[in-house]
N, C-alpha and C positions, 0 to 999 in steps of 0.2 A: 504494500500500500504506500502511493506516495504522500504526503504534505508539503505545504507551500512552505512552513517556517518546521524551521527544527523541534525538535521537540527535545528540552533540557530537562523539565519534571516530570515524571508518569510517578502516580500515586493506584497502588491496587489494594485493594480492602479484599480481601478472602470471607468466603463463609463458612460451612460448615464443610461444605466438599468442597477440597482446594480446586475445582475443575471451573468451578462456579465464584465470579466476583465481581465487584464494580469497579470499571478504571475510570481513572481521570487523568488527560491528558492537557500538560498547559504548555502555552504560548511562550516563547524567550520572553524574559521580563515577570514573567510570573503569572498574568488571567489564564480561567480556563479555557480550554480547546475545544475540550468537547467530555462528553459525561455521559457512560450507560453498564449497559450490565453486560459479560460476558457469559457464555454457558456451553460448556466442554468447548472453545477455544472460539466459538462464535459469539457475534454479538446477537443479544436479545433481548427484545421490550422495547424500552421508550429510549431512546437518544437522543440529548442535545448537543447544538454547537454553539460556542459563540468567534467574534470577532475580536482583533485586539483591542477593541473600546471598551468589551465587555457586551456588547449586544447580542441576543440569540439572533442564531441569524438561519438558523435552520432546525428543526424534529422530524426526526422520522422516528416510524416505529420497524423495528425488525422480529423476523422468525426464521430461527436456526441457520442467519448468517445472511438471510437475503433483505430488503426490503417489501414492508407490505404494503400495498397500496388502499 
């Protein structure tokens, strides 16, 4: 997967099955990137993104790695 800006901070919270967790990815400088759950190595649920101002600037939701529409 590419990104536009590098990514210096990734914060992952684990839960009970370390296969299953929330990441958060931020921006050089420090805001977040973006924000969701992961689940056996995909993403799944509700994701957001922001912008370096801090603005959402996108949600999708996904299932088992894809986007749903």
């Amino acid at each position: 997967m590419m990104f536009k800006y590098a990514i210096l901070k990734l914060a992952t919270i684990f839960g009970w099955n370390s296969t299953d967790s929330v990441v958060i990815y931020y921006h050089p400088g420090g805001p977040k990137k973006m924000k969701g759950f992961m689940k056996k190595g995909k993403k799944e649920g509700y994701w957001t993104y922001w912008d370096l101002e801090g603005t959402v600037i996108k949600r999708e939701w996904y299932k088992n790695g894809a986007v749903v529409h």
